[in-house]
GUVO-358007 format. One record per residue (C-alpha): x, y, z; residue number from 1; chain. Coordinates in pm, 1 decimal, padded with zeros to 6 digits. Example, Ala and Ser with C-alpha at 12.3 -4.5 7.8 and 13.67 -1.06 7.14 Angstrom:
2
<pt px="01230.0" py="-00450.0" pz="00780.0" pos="1" unit="A"/>
<pt px="01367.0" py="-00106.0" pz="00714.0" pos="2" unit="A"/>
END
This chain:
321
<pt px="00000.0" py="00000.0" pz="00000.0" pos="1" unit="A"/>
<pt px="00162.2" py="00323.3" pz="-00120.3" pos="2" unit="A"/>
<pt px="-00048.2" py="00631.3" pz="-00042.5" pos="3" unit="A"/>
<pt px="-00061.7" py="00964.8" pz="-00279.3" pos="4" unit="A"/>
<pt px="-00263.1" py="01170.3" pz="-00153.3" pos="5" unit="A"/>
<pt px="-00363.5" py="01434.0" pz="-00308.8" pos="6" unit="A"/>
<pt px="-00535.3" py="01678.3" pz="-00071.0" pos="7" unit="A"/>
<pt px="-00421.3" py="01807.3" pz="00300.9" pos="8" unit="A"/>
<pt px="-00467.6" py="02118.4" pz="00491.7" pos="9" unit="A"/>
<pt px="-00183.6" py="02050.7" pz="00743.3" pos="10" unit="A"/>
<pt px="00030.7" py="02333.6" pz="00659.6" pos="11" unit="A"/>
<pt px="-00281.0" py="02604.0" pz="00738.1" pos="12" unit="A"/>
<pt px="-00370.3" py="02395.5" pz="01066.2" pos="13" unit="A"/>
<pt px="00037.0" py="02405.8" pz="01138.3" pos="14" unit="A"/>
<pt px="00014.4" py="02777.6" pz="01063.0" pos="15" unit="A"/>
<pt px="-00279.2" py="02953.5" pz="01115.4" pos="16" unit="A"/>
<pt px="-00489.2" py="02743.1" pz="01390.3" pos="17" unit="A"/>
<pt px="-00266.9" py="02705.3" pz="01610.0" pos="18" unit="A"/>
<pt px="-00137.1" py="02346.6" pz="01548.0" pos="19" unit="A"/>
<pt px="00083.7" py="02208.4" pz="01814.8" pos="20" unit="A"/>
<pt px="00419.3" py="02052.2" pz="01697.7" pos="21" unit="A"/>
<pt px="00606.0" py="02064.3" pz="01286.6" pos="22" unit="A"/>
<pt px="00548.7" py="01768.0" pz="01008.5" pos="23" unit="A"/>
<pt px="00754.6" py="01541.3" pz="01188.8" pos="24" unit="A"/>
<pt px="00481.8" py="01527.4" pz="01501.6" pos="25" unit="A"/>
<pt px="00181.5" py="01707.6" pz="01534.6" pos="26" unit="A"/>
<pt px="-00185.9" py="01721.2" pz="01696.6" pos="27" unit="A"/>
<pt px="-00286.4" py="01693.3" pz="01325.8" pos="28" unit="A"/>
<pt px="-00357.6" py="01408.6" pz="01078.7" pos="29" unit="A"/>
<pt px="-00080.1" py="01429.7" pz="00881.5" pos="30" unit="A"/>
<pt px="00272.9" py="01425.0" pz="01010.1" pos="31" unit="A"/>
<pt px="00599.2" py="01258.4" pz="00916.8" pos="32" unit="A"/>
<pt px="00577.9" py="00947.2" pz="01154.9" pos="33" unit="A"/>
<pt px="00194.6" py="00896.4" pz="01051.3" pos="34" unit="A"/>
<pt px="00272.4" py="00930.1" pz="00694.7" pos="35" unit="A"/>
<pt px="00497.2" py="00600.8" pz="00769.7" pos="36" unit="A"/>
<pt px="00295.0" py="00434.9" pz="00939.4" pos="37" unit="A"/>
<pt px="00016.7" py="00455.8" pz="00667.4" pos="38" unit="A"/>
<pt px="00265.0" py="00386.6" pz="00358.9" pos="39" unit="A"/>
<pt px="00250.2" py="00725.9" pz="00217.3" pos="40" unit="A"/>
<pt px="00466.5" py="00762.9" pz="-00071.8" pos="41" unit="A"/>
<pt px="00322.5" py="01111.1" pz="-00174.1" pos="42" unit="A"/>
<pt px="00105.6" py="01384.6" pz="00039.5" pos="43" unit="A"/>
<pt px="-00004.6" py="01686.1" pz="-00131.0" pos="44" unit="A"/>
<pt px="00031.9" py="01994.3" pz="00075.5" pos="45" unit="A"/>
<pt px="-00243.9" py="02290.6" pz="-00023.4" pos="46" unit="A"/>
<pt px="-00111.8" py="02628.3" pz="00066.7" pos="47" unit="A"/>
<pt px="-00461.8" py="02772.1" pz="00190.0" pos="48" unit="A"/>
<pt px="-00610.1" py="03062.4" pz="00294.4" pos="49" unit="A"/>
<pt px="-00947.2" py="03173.4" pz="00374.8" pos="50" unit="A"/>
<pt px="-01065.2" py="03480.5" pz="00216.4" pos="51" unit="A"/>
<pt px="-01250.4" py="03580.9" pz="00505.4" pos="52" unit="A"/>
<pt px="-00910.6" py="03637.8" pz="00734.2" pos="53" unit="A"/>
<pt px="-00807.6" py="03894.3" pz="00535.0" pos="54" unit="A"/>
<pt px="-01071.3" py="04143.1" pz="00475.9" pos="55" unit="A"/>
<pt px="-00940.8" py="04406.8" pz="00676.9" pos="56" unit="A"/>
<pt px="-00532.4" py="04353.6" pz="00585.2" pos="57" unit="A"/>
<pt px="-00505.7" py="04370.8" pz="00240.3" pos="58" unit="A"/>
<pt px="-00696.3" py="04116.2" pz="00072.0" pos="59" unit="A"/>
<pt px="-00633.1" py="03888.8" pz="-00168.4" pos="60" unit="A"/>
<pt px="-00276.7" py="04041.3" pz="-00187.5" pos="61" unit="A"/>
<pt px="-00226.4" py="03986.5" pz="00164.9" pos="62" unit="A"/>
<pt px="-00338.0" py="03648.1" pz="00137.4" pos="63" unit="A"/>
<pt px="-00113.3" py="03586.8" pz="-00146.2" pos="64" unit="A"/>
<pt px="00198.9" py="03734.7" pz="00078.3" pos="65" unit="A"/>
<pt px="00068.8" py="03405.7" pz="00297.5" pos="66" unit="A"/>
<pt px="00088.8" py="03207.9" pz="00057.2" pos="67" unit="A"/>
<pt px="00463.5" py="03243.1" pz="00008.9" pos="68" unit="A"/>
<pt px="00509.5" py="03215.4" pz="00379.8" pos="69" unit="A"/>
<pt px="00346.0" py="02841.6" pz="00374.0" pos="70" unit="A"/>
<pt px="00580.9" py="02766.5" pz="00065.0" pos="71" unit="A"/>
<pt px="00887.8" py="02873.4" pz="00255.7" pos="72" unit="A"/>
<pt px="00758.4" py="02682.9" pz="00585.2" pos="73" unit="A"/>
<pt px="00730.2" py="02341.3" pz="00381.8" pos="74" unit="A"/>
<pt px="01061.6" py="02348.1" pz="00227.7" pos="75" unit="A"/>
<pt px="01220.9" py="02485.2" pz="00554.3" pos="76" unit="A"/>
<pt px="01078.6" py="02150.8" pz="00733.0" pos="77" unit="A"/>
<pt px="01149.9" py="01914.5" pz="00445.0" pos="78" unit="A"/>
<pt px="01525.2" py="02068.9" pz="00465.1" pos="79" unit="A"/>
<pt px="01498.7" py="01961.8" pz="00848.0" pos="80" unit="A"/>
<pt px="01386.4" py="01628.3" pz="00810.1" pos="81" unit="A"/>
<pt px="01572.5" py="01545.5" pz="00456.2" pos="82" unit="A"/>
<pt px="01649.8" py="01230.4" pz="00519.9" pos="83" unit="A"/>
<pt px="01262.5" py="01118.5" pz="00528.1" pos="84" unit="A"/>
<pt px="01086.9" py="01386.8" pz="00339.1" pos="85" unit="A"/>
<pt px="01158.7" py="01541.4" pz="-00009.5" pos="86" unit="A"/>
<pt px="01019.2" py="01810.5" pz="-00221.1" pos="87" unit="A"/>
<pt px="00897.0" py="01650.2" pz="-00555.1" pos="88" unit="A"/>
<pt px="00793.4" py="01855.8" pz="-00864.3" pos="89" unit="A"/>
<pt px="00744.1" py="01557.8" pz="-01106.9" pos="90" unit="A"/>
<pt px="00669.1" py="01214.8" pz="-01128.9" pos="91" unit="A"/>
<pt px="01022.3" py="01142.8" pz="-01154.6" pos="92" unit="A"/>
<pt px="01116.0" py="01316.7" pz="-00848.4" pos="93" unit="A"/>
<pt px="00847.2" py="01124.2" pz="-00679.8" pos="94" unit="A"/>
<pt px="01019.9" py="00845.0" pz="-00776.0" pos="95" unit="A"/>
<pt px="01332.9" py="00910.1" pz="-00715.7" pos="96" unit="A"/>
<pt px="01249.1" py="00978.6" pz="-00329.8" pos="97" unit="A"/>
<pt px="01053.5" py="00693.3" pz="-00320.4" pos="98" unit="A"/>
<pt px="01428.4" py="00511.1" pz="-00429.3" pos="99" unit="A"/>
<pt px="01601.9" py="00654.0" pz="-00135.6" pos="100" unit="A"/>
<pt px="01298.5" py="00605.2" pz="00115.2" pos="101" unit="A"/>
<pt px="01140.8" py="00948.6" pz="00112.5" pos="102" unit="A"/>
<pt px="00818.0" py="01068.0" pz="00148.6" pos="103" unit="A"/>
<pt px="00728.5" py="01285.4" pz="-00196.6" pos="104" unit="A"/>
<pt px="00580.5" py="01598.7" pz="-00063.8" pos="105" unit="A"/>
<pt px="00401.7" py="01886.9" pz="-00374.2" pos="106" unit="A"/>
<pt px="00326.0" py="02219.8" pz="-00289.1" pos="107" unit="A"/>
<pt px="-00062.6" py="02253.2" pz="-00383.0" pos="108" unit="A"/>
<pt px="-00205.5" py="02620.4" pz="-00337.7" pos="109" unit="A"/>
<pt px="-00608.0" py="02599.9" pz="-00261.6" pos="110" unit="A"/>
<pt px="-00787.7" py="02951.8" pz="-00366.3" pos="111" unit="A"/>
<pt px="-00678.7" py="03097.3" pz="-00678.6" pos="112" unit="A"/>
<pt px="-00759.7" py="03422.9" pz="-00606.4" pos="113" unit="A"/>
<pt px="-00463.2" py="03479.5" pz="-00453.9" pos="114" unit="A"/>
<pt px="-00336.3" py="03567.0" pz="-00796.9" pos="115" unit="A"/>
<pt px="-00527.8" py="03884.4" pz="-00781.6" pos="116" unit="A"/>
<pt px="-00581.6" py="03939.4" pz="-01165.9" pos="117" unit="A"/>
<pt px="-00182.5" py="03898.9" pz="-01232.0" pos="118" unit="A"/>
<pt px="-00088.9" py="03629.6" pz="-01433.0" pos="119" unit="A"/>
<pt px="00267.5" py="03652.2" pz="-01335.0" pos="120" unit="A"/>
<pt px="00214.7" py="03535.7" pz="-00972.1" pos="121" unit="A"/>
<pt px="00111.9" py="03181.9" pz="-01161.8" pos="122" unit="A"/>
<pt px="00492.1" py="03195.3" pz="-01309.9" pos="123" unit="A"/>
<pt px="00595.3" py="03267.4" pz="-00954.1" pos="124" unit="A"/>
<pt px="00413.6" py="02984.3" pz="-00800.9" pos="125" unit="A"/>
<pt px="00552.5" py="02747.0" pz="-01050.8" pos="126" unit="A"/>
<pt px="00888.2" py="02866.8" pz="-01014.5" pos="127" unit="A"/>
<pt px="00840.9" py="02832.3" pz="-00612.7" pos="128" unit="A"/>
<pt px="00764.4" py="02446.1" pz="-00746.9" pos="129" unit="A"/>
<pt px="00341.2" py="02426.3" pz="-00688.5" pos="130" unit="A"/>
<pt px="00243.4" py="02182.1" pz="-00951.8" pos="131" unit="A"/>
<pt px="-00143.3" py="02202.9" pz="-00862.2" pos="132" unit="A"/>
<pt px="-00365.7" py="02497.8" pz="-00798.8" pos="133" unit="A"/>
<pt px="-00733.5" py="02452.3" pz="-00670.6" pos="134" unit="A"/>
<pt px="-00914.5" py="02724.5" pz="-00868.9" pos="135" unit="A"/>
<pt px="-01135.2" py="02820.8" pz="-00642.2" pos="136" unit="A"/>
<pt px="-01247.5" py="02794.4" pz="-00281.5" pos="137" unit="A"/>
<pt px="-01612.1" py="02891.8" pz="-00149.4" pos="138" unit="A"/>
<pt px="-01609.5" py="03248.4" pz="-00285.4" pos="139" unit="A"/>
<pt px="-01595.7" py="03416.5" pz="-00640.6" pos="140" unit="A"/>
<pt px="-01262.1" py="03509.9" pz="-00727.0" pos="141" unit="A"/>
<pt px="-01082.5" py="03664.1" pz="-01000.2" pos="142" unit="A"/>
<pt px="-01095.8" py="03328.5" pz="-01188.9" pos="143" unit="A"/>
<pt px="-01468.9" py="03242.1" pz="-01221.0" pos="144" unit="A"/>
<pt px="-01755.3" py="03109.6" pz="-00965.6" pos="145" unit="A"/>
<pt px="-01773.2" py="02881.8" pz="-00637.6" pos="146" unit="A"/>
<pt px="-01982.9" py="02587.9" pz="-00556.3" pos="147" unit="A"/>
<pt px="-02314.0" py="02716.3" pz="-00487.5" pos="148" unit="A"/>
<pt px="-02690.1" py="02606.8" pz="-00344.5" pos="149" unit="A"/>
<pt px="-02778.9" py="02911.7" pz="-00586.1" pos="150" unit="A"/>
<pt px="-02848.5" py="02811.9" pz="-00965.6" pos="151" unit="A"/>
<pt px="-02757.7" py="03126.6" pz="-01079.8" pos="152" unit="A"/>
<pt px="-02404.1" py="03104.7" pz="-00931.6" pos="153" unit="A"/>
<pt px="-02356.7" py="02704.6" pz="-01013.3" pos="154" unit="A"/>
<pt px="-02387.9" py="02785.8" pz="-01365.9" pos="155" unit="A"/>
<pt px="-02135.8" py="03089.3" pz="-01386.5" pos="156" unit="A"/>
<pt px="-01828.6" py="02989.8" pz="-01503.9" pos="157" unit="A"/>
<pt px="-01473.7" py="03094.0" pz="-01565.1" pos="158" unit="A"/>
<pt px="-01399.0" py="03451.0" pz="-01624.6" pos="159" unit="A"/>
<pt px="-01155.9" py="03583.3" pz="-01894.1" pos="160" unit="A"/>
<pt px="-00874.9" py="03588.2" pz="-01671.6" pos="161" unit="A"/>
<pt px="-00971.6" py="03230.2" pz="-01534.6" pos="162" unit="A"/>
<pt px="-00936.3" py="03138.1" pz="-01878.7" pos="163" unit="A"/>
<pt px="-00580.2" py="03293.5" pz="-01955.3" pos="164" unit="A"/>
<pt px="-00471.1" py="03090.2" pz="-01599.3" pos="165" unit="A"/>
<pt px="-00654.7" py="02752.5" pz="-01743.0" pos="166" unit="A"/>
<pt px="-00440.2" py="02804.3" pz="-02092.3" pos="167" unit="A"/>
<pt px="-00083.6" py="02892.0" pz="-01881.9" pos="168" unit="A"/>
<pt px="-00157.3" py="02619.5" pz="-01662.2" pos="169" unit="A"/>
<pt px="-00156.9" py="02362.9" pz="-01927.1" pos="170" unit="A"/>
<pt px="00158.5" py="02572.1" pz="-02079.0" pos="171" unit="A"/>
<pt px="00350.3" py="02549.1" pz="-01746.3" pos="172" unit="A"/>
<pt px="00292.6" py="02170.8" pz="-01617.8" pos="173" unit="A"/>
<pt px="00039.9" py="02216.9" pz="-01321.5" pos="174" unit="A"/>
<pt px="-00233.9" py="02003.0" pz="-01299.3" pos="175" unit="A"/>
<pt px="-00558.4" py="02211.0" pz="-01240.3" pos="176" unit="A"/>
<pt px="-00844.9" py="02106.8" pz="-00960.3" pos="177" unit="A"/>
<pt px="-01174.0" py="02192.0" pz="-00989.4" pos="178" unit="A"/>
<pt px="-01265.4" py="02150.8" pz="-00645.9" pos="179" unit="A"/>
<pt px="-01479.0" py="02356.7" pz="-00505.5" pos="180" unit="A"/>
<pt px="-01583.8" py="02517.0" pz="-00838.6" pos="181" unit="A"/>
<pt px="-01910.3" py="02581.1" pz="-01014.8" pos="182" unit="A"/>
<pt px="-02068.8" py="02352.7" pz="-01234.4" pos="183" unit="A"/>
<pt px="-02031.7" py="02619.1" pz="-01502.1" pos="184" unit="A"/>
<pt px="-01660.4" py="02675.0" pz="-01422.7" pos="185" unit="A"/>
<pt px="-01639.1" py="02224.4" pz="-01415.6" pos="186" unit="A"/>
<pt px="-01782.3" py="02254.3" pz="-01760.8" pos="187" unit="A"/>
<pt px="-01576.8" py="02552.2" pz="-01876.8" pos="188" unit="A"/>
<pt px="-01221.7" py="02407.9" pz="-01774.0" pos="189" unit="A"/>
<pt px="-01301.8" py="02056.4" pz="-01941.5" pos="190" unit="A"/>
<pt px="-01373.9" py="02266.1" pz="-02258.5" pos="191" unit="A"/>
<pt px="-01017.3" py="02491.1" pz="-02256.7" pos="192" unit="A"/>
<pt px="-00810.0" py="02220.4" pz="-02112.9" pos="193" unit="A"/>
<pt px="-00562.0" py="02047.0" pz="-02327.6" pos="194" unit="A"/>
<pt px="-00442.6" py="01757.7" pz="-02036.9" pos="195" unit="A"/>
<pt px="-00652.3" py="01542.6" pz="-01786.7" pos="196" unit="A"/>
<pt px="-00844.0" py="01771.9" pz="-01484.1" pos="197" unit="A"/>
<pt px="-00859.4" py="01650.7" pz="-01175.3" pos="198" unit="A"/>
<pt px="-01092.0" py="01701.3" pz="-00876.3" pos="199" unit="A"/>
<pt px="-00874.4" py="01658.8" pz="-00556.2" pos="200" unit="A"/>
<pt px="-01110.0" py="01589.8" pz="-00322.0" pos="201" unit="A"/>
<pt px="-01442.1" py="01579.1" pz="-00447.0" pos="202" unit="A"/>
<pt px="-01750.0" py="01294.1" pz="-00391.9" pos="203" unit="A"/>
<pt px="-02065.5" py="01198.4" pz="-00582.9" pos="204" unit="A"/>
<pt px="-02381.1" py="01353.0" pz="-00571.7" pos="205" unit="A"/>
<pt px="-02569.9" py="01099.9" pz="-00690.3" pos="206" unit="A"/>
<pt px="-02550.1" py="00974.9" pz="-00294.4" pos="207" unit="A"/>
<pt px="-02491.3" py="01278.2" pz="-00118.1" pos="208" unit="A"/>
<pt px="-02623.2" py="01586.2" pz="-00242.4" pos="209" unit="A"/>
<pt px="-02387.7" py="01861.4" pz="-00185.7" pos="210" unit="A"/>
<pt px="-02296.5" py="02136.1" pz="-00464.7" pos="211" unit="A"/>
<pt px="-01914.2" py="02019.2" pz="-00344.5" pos="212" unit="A"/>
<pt px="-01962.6" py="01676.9" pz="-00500.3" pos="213" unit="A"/>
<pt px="-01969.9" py="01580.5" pz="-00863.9" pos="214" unit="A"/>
<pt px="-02256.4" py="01461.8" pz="-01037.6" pos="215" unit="A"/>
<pt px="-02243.8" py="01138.7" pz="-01229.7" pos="216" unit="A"/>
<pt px="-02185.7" py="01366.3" pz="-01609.5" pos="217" unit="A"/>
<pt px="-01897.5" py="01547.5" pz="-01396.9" pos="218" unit="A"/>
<pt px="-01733.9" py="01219.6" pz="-01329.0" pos="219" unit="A"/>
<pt px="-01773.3" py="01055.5" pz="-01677.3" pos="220" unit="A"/>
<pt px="-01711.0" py="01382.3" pz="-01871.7" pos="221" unit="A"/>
<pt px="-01352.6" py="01365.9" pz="-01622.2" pos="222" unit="A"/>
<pt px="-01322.6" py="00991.6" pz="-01660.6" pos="223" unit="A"/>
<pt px="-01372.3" py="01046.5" pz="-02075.1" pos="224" unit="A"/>
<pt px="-01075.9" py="01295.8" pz="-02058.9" pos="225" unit="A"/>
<pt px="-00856.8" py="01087.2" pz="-01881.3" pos="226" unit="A"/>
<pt px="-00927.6" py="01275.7" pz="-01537.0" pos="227" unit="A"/>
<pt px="-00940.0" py="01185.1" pz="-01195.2" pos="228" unit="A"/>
<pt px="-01124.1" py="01255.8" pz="-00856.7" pos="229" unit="A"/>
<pt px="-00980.6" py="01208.0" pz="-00482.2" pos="230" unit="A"/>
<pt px="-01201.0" py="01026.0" pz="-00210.8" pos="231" unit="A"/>
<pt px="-01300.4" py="01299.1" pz="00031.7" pos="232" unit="A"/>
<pt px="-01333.5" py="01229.7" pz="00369.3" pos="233" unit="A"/>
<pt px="-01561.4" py="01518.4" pz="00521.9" pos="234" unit="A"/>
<pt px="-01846.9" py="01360.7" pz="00665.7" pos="235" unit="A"/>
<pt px="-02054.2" py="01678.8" pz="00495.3" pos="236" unit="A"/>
<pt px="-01974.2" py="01548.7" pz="00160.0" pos="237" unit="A"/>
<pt px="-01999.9" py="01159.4" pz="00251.1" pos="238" unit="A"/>
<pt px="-02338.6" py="01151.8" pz="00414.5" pos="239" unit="A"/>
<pt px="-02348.0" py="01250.2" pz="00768.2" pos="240" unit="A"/>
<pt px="-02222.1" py="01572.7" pz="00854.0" pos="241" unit="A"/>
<pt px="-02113.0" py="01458.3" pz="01202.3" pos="242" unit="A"/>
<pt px="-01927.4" py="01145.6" pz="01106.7" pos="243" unit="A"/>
<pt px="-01685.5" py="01037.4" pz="00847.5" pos="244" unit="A"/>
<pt px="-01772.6" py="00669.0" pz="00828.0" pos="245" unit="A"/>
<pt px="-01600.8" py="00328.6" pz="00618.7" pos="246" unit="A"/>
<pt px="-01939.6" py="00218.5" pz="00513.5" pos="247" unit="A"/>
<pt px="-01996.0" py="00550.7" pz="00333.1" pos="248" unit="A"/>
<pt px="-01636.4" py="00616.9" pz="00212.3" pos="249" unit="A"/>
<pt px="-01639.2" py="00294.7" pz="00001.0" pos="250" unit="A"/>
<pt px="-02000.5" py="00353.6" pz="-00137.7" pos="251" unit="A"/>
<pt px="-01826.4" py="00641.0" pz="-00258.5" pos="252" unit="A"/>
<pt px="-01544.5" py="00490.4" pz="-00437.9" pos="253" unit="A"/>
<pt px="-01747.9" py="00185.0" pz="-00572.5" pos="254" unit="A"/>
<pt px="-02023.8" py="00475.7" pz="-00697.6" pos="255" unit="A"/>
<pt px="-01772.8" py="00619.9" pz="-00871.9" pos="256" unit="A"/>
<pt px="-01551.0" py="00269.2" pz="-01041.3" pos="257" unit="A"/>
<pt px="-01954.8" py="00234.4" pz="-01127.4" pos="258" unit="A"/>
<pt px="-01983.5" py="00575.9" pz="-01337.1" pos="259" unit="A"/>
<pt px="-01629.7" py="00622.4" pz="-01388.4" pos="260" unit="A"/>
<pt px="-01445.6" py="00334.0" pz="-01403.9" pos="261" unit="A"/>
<pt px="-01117.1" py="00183.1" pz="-01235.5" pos="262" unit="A"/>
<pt px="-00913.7" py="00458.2" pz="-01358.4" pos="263" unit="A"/>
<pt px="-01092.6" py="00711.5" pz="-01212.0" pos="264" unit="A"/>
<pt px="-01095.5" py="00712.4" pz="-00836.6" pos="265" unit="A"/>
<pt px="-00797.1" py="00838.5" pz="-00578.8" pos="266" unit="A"/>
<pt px="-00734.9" py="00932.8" pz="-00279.6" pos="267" unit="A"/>
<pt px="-00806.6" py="01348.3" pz="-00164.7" pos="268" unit="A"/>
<pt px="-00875.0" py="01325.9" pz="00219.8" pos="269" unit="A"/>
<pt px="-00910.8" py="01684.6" pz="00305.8" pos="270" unit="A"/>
<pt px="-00740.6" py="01609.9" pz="00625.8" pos="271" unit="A"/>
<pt px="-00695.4" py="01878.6" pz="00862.2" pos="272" unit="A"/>
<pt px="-00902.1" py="02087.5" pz="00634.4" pos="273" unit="A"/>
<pt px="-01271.9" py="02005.9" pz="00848.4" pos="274" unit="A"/>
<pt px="-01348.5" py="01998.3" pz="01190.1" pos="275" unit="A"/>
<pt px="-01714.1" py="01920.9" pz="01411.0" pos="276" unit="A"/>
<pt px="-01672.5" py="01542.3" pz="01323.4" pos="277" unit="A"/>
<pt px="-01786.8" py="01367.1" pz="01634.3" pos="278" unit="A"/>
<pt px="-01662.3" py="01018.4" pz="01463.5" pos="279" unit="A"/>
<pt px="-01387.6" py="00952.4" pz="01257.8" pos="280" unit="A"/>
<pt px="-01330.6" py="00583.2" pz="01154.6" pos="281" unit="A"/>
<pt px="-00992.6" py="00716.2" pz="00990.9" pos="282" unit="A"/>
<pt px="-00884.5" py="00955.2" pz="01245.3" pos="283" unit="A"/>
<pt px="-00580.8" py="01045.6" pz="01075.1" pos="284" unit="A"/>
<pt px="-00322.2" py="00863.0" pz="00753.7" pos="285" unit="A"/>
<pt px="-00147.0" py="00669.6" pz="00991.8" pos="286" unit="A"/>
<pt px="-00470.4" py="00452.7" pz="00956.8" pos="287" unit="A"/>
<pt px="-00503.7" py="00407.4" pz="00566.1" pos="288" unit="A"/>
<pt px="-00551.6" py="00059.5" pz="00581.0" pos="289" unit="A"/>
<pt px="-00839.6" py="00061.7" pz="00750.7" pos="290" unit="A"/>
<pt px="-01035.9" py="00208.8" pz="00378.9" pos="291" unit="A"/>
<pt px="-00828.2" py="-00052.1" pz="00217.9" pos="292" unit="A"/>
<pt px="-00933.6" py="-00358.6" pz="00380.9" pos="293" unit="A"/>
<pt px="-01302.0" py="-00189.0" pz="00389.6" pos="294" unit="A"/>
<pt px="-01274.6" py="-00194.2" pz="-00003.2" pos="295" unit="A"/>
<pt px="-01133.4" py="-00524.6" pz="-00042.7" pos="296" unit="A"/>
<pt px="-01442.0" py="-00661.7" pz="00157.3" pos="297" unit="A"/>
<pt px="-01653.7" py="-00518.1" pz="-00079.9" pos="298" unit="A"/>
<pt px="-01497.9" py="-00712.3" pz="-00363.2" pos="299" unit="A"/>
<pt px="-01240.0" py="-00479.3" pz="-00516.3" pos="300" unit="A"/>
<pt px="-00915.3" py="-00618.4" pz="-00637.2" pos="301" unit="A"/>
<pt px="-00558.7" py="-00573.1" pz="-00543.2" pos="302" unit="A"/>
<pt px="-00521.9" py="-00408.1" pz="-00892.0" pos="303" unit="A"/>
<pt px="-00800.0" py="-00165.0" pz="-00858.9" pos="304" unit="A"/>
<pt px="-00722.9" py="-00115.5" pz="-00499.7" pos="305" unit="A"/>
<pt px="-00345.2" py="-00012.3" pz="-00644.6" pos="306" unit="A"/>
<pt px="-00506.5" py="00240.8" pz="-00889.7" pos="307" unit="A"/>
<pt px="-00706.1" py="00396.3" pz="-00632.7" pos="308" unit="A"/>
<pt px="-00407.6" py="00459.7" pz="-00361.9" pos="309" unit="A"/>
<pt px="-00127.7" py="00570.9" pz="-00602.7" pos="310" unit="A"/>
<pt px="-00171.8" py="00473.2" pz="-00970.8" pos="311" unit="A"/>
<pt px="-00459.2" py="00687.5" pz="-01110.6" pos="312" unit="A"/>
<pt px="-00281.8" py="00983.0" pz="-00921.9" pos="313" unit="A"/>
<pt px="00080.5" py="00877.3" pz="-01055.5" pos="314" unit="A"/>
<pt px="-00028.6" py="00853.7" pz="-01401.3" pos="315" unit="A"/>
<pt px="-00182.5" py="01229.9" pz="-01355.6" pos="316" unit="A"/>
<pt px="00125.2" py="01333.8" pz="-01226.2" pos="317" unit="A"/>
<pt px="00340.6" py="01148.1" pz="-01528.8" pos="318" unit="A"/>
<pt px="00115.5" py="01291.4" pz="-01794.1" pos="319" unit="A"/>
<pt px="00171.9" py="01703.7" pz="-01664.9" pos="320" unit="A"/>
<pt px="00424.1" py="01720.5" pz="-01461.9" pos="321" unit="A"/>
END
């Protein structure tokens, strides 16, 4: 079992809520020592920040100042504890580290609008080595429309400048994530984008009706285009919005090997990213195997079980990186 996963918050609980300890040990879900424990060959770190924090300091040009700050903070710890933890910027990176016994860790930044309207920051970020970019978070932003209860906003889509950062993106080698967007921005990105989209942590709608989760023509129309999707483990977007449960995490997957197929489904656990879950039957990645030997009850193969923890994300990660 060798985990990529491609959606954390860790580095924003680490930073901005107060988290107690660094990646090697922390009060978190994802550390160094649980990473090992739970076979982790790659975690995706989202740089985050939440719109809302910096209303009255500047912005989305404050946050973006933030954003560089988290950057810096993951390569200062992965310079600390080198000898189990690597940057990676490509597959063959990942690789590589995986050859010496490393932990692969990407730089992910969640909430495009930190780019503000300037095109340029994208070049920074890819020079800073972020290989994926959510596009949105839970708020319009200079790149197009949010997830939304509210027709009229689920059907906006990407804005001009969302669709100059779309066209760079696939320029540049950065996979883009349509988490969180609209179903008009889902349906706009599919149409610009030369290379597979992903959704990094996104479930199905078809069993639990949130405007977070795809429906079943979002997951084929990603599965057609070689696309992918990451298991989310939010109770909210499972089912239950107090518990994040087995039972309802592997209806998920099979729901979506059903409408998708075997190359569709990964693993995005949006840990450390929600809170208010009274039970947690995967309290944190040290206990992985737990979803895997829930799965392989319900029939799945070793094979499909393989695609699901690292190949469907690898072969994302070969094709644009």
């Amino acid at each position: 079992m060798k985990l990529i996963d491609l959606h954390c918050d860790t580095l924003w609980k680490l930073m901005d809520l107060s988290g107690n300890g660094d990646l090697m040990k922390n009060d978190g879900c994802v550390s160094i020592e649980a990473m090992k424990k739970g076979g982790t060959m790659a975690q995706f770190f989202a740089c985050f920040t939440y719109a809302d924090d910096y209303k009255e300091t500047g912005g989305y040009d404050a946050a973006w100042r933030h954003v560089l700050e988290m950057i810096a903070y993951l390569k200062e710890q992965t310079r600390i504890y080198a000898d189990q933890i690597s940057l990676a910027t490509s597959c063959q990176e990942m690789r590589e580290n995986a050859g010496q016994g490393k932990i692969s860790a990407f730089l992910t930044v969640e909430e495009g609008g930190v780019l503000n309207g300037h095109l340029d920051r994208l070049e920074e970020l890819y020079r800073q080595g972020v290989r994926l970019m959510t596009l949105m978070w839970n708020y319009e932003n200079c790149i197009g429309h949010p997830n939304s209860r509210d027709a009229s906003v689920m059907w906006q889509g990407l804005k001009p400048f969302g669709r100059e950062v779309v066209e760079r993106m696939n320029e540049l080698g950065m996979i883009i994530d349509v988490s969180h967007a609209s179903d008009g921005v889902f349906r706009d990105v599919l149409e610009i984008s030369r290379v597979p989209v992903v959704a990094s942590h996104s479930n199905c709608r078809a069993l639990c009706p949130h405007p977070r989760n795809l429906t079943d023509d979002m997951i084929r129309a990603l599965a057609n285009t070689g696309g992918i999707a990451g298991l989310n483990f939010y109770g909210a977007f499972l089912g239950n919005e107090h518990a994040s449960k087995l039972e309802e995490m592997a209806m998920h997957v099979l729901h979506m090997l059903d409408v998708g197929g075997s190359e569709f489904p990964a693993i995005g656990t949006d840990f450390d990213g929600f809170d208010g879950i009274e039970e947690l039957d995967i309290p944190d990645v040290s206990q992985m195997e737990r979803l895997w030997e829930a799965l392989r009850k319900k029939g799945l193969s070793e094979n499909q079980l393989d695609k699901i923890w690292n190949g469907n994300a690898e072969r994302i990660c070969r094709q644009i990186l």
